[in-house]
C-alpha positions in Angstrom: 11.7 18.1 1.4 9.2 15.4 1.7 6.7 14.1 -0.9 3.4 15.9 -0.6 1.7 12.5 -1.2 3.7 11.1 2.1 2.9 14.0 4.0 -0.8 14.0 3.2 -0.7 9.7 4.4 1.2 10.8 7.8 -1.3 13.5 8.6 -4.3 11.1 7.6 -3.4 8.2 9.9 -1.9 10.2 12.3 -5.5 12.1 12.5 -7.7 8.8 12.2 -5.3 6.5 14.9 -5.7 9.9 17.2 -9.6 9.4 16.6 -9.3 5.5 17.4 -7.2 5.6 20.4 -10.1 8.0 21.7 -12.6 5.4 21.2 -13.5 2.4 22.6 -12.1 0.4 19.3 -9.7 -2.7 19.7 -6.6 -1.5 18.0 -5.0 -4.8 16.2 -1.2 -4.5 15.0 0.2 -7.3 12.5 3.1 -7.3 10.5 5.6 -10.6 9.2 9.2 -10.6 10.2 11.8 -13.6 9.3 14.6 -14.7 11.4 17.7 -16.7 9.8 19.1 -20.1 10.8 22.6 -18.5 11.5 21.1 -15.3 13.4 23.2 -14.1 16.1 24.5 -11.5 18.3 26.3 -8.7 16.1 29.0 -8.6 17.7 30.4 -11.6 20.0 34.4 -12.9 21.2 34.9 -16.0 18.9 38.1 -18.4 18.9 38.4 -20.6 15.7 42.0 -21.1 16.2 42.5 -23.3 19.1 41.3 -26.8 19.7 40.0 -25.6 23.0 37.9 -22.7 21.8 35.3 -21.1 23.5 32.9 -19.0 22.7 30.2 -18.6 19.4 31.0 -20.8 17.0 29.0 -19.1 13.7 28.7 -21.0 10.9 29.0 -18.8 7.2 26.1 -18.2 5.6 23.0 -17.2 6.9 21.4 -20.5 6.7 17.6 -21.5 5.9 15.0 -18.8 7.2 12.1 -18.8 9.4 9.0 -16.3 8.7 7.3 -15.2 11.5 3.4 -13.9 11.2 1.3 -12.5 14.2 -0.2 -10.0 15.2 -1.3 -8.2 18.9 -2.7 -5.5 21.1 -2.1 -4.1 23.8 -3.2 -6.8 25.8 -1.1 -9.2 24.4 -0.7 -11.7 21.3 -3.8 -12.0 19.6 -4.5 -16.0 20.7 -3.9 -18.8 17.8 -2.4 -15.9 15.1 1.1 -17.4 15.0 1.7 -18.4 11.8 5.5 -20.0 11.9 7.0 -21.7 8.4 10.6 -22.3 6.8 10.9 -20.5 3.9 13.1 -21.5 0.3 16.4 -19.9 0.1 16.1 -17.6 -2.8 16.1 -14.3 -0.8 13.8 -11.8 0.1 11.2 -13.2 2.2 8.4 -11.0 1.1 8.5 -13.6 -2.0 7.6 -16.6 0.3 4.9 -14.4 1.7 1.7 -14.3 -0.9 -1.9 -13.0 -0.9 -3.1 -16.4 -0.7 -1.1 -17.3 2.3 -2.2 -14.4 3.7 -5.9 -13.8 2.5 -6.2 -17.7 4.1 -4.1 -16.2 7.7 -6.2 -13.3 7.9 -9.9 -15.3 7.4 -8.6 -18.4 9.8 -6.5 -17.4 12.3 -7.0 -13.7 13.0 -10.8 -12.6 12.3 -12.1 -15.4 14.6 -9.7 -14.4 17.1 -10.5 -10.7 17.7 -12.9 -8.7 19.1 -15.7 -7.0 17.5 -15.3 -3.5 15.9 -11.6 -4.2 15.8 -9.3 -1.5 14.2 -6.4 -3.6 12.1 -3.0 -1.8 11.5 -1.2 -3.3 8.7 1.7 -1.8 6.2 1.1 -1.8 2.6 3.1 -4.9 1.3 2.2 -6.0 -2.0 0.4 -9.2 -0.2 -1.6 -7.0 2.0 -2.9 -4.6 -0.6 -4.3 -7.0 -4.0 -6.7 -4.5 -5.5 -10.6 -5.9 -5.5 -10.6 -4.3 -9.4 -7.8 -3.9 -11.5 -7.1 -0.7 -12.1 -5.5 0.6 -15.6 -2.5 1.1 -16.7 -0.1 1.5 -20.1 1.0 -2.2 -20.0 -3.2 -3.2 -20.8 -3.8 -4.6 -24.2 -6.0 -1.7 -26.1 -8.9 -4.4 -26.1 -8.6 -4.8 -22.5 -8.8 -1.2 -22.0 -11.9 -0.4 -24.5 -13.5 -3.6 -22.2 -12.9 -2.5 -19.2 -14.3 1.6 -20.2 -17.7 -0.3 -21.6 -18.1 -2.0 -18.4 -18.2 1.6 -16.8 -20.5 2.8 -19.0 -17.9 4.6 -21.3 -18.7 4.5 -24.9 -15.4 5.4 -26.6 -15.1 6.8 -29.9 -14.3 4.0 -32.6 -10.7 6.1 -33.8 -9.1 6.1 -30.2 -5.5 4.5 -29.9 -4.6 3.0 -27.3 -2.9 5.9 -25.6 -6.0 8.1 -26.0 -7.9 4.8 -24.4 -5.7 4.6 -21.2 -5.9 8.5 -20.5 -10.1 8.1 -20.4 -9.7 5.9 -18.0 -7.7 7.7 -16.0 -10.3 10.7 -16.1 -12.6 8.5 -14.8 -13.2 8.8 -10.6 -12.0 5.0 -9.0 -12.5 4.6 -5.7 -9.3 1.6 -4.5 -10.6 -1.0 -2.6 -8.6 -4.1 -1.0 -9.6 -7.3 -1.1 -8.6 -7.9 2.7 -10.3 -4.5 3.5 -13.3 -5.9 2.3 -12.9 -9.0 3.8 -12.1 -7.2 7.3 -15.3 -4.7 6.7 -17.7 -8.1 6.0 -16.4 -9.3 9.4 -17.2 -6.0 11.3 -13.4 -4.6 11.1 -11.8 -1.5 9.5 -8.3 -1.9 8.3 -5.7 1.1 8.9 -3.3 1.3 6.5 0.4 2.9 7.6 1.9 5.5 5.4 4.6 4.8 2.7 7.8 4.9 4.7 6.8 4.8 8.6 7.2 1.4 9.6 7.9 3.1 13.2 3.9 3.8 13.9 3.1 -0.3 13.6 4.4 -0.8 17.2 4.8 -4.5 16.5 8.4 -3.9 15.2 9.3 -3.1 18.8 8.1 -6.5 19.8 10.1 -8.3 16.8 13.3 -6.6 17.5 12.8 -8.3 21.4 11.4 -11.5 19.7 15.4 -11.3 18.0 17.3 -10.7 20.4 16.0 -13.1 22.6 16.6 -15.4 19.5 20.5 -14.0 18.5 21.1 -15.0 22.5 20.4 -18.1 22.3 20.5 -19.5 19.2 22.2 -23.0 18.4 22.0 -22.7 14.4 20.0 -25.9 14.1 16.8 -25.1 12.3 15.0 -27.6 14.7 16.2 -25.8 17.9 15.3 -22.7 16.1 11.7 -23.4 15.5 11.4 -24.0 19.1 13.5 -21.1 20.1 11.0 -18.8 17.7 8.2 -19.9 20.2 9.7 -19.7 23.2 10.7 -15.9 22.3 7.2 -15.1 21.1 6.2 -17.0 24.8 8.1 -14.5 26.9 6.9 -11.7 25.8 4.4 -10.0 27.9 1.2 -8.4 28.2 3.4 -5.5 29.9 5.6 -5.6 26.6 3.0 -4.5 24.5 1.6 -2.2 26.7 5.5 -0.6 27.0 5.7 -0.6 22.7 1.8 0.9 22.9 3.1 4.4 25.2 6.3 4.5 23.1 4.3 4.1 19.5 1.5 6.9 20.8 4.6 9.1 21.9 6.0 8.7 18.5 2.9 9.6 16.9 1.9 12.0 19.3 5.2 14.2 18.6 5.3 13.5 14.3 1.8 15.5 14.7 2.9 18.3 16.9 5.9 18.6 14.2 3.3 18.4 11.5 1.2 21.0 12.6 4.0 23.3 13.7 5.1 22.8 9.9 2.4 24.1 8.6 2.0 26.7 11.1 5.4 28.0 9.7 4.6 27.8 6.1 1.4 30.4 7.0 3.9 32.6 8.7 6.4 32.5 5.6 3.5 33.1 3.2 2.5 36.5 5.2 5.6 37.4 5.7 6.5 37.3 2.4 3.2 39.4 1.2 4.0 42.4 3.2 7.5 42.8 2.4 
């Protein structure tokens, strides 16, 4: 049922992290998370009635937000990558997060803080993957598109619409490239990518959902307290943590590839099967 384009991703990173892990390559995870003002516990014994109440007082709303950048291995935090800021309030905090931010995070506090050769794990948020060339599409003006074909040595016919224009350039064999892959690859890095839809292999979600609940424990819904709380929660967690969410992830990964192949194994079968009968 799944999309052969997903499928194809999952095997290809489940094949090349296999491959890593082998090697003697420093496997770097990184991701952003976000934690509100008003996080808590889900589910807590709250008494708003009496004037002697006890218990969490939770103000509505979820407050002002916190992101959270970083990234580790399985040794640990990588030194100096925290990268803490209060966002605006106009919701989803991937809009407070931006290529710029992040281009300037990656060069300044992550490169200089890893070690050689390093292998760097990273989703495919719209602020991790800006394209080092534009690519195409239908939305181009047609004098962008006739540009951009002369550039690549294309000499279209004078009579091609616009249409006609976009589908050459579609033909023509464009290898993507990243800007912060290239930047990683001038540093002596290779970035990873994760396939579309499995968050679950970037083990660093593990560590965020013990970074929270440290958090929901002891939160006082103060952003000043929270800022410090953030910190003390990224503090406590342990080169023994990561080491923990490093088994768990290979496990995952491990078994998704067994499945994989035993997949595909079965779609052989059914194909013989169905020639001799």
């Amino acid at each position: 049922m799944e999309r052969n384009d997903v499928v194809a991703a999952r095997t290809k990173f489940l094949r090349e992290i296999k491959q890593v892990r082998q090697s003697s390559h420093n496997i770097v995870y990184l991701d952003e998370t976000w934690v509100n003002q008003n996080y808590t516990v889900g589910k807590c014994w709250t008494d708003t009635t009496s004037p002697q109440a006890t218990g969490v007082r939770q103000p509505t709303g979820k407050g002002s937000r916190l992101i959270i950048l970083h990234a580790g291995t399985k040794n640990g935090f990588v030194d100096n990558a925290e990268l803490v800021f209060q966002a605006k309030n106009d919701g989803d905090y991937h809009n407070q997060m931006n290529s710029t931010l992040f281009e300037e995070w990656f060069r300044n506090q992550l490169l200089p803080n890893i070690s050689p050769n390093s292998v760097i794990v990273m989703d495919n948020a719209s602020y991790h993957s800006v394209k080092l060339e534009k690519i195409p599409t239908s939305s181009w003006r047609k004098s962008d598109l006739w540009d951009w074909l002369i550039k690549k040595g294309v000499q279209p016919q004078d009579n091609l619409s616009k249409a006609e224009l976009h589908e050459l350039a579609k033909k023509l064999d464009i290898t993507t490239t990243y800007v912060i892959d290239k930047i990683a690859e001038e540093a002596g890095h290779w970035v990873l990518r994760l396939p579309p839809y499995h968050c679950q292999y970037n083990l660093i979600e593990l560590i965020w959902a013990q970074v929270k609940t440290h958090i929901a424990k002891k939160n006082t819904f103060k952003m000043a307290n929270l800022k410090v709380l953030v910190k003390e929660a990224l503090s406590l967690i342990t080169p023994q943590s990561w080491m923990e969410v490093v088994r768990h992830a290979k496990q995952v990964q491990d078994e998704d590839a067994q499945q994989d192949i035993a997949a595909e194994h079965f779609v052989v079968i059914r194909r013989q099967y169905n020639r001799k009968f």
